[in-house]
RODO-2510 file (C-alpha; in nm, 4 decimals, decimal comma):
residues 381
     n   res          X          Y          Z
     1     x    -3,7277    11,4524   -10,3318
     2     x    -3,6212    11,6717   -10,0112
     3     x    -3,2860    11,4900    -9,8675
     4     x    -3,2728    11,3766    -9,5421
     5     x    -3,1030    11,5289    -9,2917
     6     x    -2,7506    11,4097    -9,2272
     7     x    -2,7559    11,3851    -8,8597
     8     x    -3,0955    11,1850    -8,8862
     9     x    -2,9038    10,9577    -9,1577
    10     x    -2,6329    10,8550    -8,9229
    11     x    -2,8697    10,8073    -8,5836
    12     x    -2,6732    11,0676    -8,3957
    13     x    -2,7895    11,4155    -8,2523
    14     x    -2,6998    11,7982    -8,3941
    15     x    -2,4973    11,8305    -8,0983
    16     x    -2,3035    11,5399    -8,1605
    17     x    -1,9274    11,5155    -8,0925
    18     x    -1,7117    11,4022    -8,3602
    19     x    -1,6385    11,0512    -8,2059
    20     x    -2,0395    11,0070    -8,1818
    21     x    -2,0346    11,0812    -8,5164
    22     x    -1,7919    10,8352    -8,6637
    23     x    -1,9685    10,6012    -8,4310
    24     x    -2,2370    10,6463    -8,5809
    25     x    -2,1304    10,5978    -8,8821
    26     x    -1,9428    10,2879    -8,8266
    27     x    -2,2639    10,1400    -8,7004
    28     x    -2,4269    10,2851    -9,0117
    29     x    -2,1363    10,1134    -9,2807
    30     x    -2,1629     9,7410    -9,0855
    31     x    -2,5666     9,7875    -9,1482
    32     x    -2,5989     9,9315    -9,4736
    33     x    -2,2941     9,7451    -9,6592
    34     x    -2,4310     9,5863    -9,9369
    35     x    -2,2303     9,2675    -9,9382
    36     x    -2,4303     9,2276    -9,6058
    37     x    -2,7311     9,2782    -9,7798
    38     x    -2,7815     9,1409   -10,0882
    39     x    -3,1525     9,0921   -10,0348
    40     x    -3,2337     9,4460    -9,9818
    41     x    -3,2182     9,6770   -10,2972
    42     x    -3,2335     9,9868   -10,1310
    43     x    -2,8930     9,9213    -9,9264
    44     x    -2,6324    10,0787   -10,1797
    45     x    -2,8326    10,3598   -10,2076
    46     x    -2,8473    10,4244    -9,8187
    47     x    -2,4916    10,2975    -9,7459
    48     x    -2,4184    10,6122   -10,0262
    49     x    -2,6086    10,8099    -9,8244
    50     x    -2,4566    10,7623    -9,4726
    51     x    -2,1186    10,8412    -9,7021
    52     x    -2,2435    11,1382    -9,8215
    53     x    -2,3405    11,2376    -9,4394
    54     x    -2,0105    11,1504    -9,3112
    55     x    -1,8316    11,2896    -9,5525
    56     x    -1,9896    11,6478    -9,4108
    57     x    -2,0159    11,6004    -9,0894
    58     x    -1,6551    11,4918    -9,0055
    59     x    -1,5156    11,7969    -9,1123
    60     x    -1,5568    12,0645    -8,8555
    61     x    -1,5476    12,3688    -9,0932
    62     x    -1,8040    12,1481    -9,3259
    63     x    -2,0143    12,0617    -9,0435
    64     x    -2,0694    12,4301    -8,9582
    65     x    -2,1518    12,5233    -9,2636
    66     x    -2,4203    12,2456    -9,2919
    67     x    -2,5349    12,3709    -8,9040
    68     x    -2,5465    12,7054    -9,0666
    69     x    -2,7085    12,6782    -9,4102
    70     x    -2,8465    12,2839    -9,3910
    71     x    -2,8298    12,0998    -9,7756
    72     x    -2,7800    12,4561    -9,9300
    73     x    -2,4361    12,4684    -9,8375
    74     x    -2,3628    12,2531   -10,0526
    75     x    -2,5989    12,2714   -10,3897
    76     x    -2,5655    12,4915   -10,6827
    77     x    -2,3733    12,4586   -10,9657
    78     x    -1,9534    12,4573   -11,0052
    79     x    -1,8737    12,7600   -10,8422
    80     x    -1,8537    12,8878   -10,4285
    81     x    -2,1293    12,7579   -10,2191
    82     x    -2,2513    12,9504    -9,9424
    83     x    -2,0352    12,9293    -9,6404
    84     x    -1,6826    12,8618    -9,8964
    85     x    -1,7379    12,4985   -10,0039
    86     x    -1,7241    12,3425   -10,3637
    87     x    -1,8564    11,9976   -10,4797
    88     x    -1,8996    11,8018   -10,1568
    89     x    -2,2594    11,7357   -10,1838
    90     x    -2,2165    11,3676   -10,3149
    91     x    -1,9096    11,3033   -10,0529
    92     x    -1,6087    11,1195   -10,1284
    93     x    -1,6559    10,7710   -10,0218
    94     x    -1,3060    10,7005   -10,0490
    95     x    -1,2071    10,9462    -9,7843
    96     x    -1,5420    10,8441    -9,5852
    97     x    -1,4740    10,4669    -9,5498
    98     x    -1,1073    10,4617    -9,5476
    99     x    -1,1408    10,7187    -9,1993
   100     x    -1,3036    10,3861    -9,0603
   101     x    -1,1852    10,1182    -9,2561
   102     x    -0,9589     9,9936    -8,9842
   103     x    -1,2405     9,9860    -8,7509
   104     x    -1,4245     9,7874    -8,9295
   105     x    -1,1937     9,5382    -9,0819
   106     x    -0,9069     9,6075    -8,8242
   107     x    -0,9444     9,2861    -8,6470
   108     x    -0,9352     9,0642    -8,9749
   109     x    -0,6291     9,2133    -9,1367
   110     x    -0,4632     9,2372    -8,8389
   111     x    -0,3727     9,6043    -8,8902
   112     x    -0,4823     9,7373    -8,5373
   113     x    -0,2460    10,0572    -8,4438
   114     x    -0,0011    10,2563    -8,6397
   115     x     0,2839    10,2978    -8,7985
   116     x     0,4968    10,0380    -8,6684
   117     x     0,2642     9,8559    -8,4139
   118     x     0,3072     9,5868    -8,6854
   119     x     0,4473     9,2734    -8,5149
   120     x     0,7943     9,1044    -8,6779
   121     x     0,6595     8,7463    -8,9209
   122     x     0,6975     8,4586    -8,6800
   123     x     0,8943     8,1772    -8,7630
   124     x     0,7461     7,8761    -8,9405
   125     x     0,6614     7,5659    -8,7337
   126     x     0,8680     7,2345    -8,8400
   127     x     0,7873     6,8684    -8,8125
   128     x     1,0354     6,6175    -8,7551
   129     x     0,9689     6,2218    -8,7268
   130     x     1,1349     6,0223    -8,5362
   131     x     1,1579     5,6419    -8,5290
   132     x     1,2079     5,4546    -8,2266
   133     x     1,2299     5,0883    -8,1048
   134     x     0,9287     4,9050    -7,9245
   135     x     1,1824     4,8707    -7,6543
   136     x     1,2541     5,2460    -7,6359
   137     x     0,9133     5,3132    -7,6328
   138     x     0,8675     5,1100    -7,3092
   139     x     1,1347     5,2707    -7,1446
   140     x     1,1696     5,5906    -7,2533
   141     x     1,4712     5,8148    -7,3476
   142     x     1,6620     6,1095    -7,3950
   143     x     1,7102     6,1345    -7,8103
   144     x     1,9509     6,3826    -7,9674
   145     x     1,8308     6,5063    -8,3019
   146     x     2,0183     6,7197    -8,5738
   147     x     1,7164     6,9689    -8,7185
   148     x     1,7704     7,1711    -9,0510
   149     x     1,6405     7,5187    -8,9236
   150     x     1,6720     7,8737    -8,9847
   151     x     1,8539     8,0536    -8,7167
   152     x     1,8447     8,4158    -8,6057
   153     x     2,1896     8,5627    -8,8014
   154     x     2,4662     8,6563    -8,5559
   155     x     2,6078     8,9198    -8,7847
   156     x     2,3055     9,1489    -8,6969
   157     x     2,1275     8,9886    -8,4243
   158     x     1,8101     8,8569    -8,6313
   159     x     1,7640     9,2699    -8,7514
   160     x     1,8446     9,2281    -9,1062
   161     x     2,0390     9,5061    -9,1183
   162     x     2,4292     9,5636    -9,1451
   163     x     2,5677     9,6165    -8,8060
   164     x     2,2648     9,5213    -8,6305
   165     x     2,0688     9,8694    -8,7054
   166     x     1,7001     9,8696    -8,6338
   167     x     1,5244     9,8436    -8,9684
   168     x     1,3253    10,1578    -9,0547
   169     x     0,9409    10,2430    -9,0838
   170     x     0,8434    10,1623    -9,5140
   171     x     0,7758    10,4921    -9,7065
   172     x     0,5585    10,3651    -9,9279
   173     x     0,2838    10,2339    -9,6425
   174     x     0,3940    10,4574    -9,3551
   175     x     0,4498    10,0682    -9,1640
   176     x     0,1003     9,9798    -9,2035
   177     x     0,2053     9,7120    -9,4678
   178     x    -0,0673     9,7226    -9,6363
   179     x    -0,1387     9,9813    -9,9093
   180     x    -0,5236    10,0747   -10,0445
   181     x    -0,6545    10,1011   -10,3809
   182     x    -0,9845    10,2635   -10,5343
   183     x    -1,1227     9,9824   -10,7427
   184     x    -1,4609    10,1736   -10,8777
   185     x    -1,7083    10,1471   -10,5633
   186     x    -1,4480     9,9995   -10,3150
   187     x    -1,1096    10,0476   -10,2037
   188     x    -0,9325     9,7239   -10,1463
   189     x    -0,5832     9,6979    -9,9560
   190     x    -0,3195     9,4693   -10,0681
   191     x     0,0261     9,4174    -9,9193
   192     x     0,2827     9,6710    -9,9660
   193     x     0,5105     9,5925   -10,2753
   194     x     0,7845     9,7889   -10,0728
   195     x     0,7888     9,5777    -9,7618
   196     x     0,6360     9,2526    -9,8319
   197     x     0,3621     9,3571    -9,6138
   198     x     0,6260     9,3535    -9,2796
   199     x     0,6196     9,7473    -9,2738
   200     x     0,9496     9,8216    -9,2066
   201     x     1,2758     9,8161    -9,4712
   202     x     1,6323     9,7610    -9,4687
   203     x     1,8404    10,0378    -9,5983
   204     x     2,1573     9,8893    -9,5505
   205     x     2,1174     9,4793    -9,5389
   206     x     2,3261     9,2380    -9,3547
   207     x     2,5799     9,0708    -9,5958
   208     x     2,5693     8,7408    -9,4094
   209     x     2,1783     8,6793    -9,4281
   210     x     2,0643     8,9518    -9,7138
   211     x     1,8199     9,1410    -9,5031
   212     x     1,6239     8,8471    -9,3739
   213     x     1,7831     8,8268    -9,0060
   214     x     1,7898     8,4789    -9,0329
   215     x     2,0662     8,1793    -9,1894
   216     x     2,0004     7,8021    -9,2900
   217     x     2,1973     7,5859    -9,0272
   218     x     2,1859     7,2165    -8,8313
   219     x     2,1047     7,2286    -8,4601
   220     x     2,1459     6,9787    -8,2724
   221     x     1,8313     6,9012    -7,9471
   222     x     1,8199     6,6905    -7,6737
   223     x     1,4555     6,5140    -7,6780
   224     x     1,2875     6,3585    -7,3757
   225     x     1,0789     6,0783    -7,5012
   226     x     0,8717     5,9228    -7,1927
   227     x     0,7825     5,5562    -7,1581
   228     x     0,4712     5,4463    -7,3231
   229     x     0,4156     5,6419    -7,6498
   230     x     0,3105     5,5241    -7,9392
   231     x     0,2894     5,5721    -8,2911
   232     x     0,1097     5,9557    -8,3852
   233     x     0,2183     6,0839    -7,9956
   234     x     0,3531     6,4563    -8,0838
   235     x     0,6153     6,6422    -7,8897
   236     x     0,6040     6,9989    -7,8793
   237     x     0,9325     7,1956    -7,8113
   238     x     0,7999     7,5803    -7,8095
   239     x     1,0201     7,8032    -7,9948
   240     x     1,2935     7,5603    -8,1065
   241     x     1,1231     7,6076    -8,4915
   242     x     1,2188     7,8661    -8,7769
   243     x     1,3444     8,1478    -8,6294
   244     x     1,1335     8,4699    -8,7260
   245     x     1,2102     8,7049    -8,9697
   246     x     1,4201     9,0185    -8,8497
   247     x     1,3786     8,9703    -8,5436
   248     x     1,0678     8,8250    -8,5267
   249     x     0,9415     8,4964    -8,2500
   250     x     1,0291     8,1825    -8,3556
   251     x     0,8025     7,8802    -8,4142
   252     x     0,7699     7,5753    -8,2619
   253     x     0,9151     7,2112    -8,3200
   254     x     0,6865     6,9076    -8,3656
   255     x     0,8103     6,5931    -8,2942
   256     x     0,5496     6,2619    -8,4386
   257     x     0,6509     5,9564    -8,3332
   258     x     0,7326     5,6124    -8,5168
   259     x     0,7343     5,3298    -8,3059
   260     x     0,8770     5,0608    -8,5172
   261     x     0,7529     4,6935    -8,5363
   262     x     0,8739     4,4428    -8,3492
   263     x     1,0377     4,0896    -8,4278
   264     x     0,8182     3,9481    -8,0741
   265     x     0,5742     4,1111    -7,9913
   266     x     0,2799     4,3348    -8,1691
   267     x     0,1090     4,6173    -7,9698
   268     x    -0,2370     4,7255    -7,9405
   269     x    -0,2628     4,9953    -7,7713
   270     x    -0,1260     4,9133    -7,3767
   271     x    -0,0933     4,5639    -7,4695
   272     x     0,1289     4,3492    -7,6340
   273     x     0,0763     4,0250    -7,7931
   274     x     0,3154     3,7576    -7,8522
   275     x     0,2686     3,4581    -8,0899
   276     x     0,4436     3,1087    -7,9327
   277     x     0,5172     2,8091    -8,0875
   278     x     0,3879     2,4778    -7,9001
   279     x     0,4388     2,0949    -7,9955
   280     x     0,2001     1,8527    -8,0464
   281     x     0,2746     1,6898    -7,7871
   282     x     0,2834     1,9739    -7,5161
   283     x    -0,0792     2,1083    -7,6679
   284     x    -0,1659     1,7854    -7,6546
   285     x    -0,0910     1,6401    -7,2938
   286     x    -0,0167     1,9989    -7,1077
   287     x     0,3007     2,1361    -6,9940
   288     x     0,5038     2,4847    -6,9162
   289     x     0,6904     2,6987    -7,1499
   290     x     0,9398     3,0361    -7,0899
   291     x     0,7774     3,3479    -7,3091
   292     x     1,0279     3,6764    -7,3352
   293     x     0,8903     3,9698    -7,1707
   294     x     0,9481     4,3299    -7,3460
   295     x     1,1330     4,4567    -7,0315
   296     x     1,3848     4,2214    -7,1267
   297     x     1,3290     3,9012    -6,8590
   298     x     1,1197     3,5775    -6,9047
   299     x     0,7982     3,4963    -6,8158
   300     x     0,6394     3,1449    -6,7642
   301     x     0,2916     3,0225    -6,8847
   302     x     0,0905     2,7025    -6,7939
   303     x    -0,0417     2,5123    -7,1048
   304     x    -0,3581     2,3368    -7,0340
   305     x    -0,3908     1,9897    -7,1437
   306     x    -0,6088     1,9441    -7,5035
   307     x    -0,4895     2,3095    -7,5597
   308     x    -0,5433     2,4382    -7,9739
   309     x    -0,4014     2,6834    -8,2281
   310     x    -0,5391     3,0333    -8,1165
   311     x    -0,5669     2,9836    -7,7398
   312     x    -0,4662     3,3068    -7,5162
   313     x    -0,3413     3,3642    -7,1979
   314     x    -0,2551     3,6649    -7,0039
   315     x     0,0325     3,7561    -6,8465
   316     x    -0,0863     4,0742    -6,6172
   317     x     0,1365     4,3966    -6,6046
   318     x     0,3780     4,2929    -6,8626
   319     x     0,2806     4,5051    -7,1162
   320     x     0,3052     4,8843    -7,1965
   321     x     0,3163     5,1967    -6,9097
   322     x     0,0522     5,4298    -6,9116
   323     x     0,1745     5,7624    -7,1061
   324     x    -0,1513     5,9626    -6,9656
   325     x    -0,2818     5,8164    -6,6620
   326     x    -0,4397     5,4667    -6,6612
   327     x    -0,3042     5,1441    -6,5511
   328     x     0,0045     4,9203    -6,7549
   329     x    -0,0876     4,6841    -6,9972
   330     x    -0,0902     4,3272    -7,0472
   331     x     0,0749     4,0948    -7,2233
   332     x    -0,1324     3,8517    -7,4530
   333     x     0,0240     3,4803    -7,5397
   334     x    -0,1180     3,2940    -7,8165
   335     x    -0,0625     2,9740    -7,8906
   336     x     0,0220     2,8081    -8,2104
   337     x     0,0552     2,4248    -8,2255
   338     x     0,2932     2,3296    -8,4042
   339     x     0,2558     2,0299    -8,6638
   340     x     0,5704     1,7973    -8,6895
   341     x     0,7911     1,7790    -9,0463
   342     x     1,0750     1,6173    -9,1502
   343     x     0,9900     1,2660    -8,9493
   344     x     1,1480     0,9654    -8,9571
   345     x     1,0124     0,5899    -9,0057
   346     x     0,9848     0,5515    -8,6878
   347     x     0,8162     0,8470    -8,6060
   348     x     0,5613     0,7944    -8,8619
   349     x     0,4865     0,4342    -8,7263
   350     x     0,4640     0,5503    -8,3872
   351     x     0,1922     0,8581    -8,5493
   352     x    -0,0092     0,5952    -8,7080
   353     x    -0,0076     0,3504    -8,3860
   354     x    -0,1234     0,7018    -8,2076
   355     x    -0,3734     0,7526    -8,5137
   356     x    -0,5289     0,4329    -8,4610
   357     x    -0,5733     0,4480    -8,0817
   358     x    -0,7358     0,8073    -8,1056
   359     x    -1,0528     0,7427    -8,2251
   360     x    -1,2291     0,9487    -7,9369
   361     x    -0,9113     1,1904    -7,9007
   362     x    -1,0558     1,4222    -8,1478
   363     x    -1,4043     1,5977    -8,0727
   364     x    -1,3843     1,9005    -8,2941
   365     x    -1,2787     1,6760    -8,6189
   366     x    -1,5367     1,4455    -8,4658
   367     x    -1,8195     1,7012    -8,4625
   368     x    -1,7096     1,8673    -8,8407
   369     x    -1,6993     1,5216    -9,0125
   370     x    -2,0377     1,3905    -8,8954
   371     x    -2,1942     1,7451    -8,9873
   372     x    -2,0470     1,6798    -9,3034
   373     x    -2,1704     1,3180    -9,3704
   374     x    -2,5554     1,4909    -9,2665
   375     x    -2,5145     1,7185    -9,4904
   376     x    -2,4015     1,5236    -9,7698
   377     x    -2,7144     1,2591    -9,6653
   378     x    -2,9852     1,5992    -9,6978
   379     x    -2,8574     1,6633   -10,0647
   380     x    -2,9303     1,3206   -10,1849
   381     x    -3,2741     1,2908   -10,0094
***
């Protein structure tokens, strides 16, 4: 079967210039590849075939040839072609692809540019938590922390290198960091051995941090922790992290809050509840009680008379600032009566005196009991 012509293959005029043509081939590769088409049977053969045509027309002496002579240039057996060229019918689609391999895959290896246009490894981000009172959280405060870090090394000013000399472009990848490999129908980079993939070596490496441009040591930060955060809130202090290798930015520090729990109070969100102890005798006949406040002063609450276990009232604007916007919280107080222990003769004559005179002082036992006796009445009718 007559092959097609190359120019035709690749979508691109005969009078094409030689960026047209590798455009046209990259547009060809991103089509054809057959990982992109697994579906269509025919797509090795074609992607082969826009190799073959690139492989030609790339190559100005090549690509006169084929103006000249067309396919003939390049048939025959082993020995000269016409126009001076041996074997290049099939093309090389090693040399083909890897002319646009960047292009096509630049983006997602990060590879974009030359010989060293890589950028230095950024520092790793760290995490520190930090536990603070319920108190502190209402207020807010400046914190000093001590953070285990690395540190760029003042012996050769984060380079790596003895003296401070600027490391030099890696042999072995030309500062790509990345080397390629012909694995039977693809060539597949991998990160230079030499370099660690950073594209640039150390000849000569710093004695105090052995070539990494960085040391282990303790910093010490001031933190501003505003009023109202809460347990999860996260700090950021950009570039206060690892510091990057040889010179490299460094990361960031994360700070996660702890608020711890509290002895009084229990916070949900803006508000805080407090649990208070009543008497008997307060619940019972009403009366006024002192509650502690979280900003350290005293609040005072009004117990209705007949009040039960589990009743809440509000004290408004005692409880937590806003940390984004919105108004304070308040403060919740729930009672708990309190039943009497420990009593006296005395105090247990003057219970059962109250016990017999209470008949009608009682509406919820009242109400449960005579459910209880109609109940009891259904299951033996």
């Amino acid at each position: 079967m007559a092959k097609r012509d190359y120019y035709e293959i690749l979508g691109v005029s005969k009078g094409a210039s030689a960026d047209e043509i590798k455009k046209g081939y990259r547009t060809k590769a991103k089509e054809l590849h057959p990982d992109r088409n697994s579906d269509n049977p025919k797509a090795e053969a074609q992607f082969k075939e826009a190799n073959e045509a690139y492989e030609v027309l790339k190559s100005a002496d090549k690509k006169a040839a084929y103006d000249r002579y067309g396919h003939a240039a390049f048939e025959g057996g082993g020995g000269q072609r016409p126009g001076g060229f041996g074997g290049g019918g099939q093309g090389d689609f090693s040399s083909a692809f890897s002319d646009v391999f960047d292009d096509l895959f630049g983006d997602f290896m990060g590879q974009r540019g030359g010989a060293g246009g890589r950028r230095a490894a950024r520092g790793a981000d760290l995490r520190y938590n930090l536990g603070i009172s319920l108190e502190d959280a209402f207020k807010g405060l400046q914190k000093s922390i001590n953070v285990p870090t690395s540190v760029a090394c003042d012996s050769c000013n984060g380079s790596g290198a003895e003296g401070g000399a600027e490391p030099t472009t890696c042999p072995t990848c030309s500062g790509m960091g990345k080397v390629r490999a012909q694995q039977g129908f693809f060539t597949v980079e991998r990160t230079c051995p030499t370099c660690s993939g950073m594209g640039q070596i150390v000849k000569n490496p710093c004695k105090s941090c052995r070539g990494a441009g960085r040391v282990e040591k303790e910093r010490a930060l001031s933190v501003n922790i505003p009023a109202g955060v809460e347990t999860g809130t996260r700090i950021r202090l950009g570039g206060e992290g690892e510091a990057g290798m040889r010179g490299g930015p460094s990361g960031d520090l994360y700070i996660f809050i702890e608020v711890q729990d509290h002895e009084l109070f229990e916070r949900d969100g803006p508000n805080l509840f407090c649990r208070v102890p009543v008497s008997m005798s307060t619940a019972a006949m009403g009366g006024s009680i002192e509650v502690p406040t979280i900003d350290g002063g005293r609040g005072r609450v009004q117990i209705p008379a007949g009040s039960q276990s589990g009743r809440q009232m509000r004290l408004r604007g005692k409880g937590m600032p806003p940390l984004r916007g919105g108004g304070t919280g308040d403060m919740i107080i729930e009672l708990a009566v309190e039943t009497p222990v420990n009593l006296t003769s005395r105090q247990k004559e003057l219970l059962q005196e109250f016990e017999k005179e209470s008949e009608n002082n009682n509406p919820e036992s009242t109400s449960f009991f005579s459910s209880v006796k109609s109940f009891w009445d259904s299951m033996k009718g």
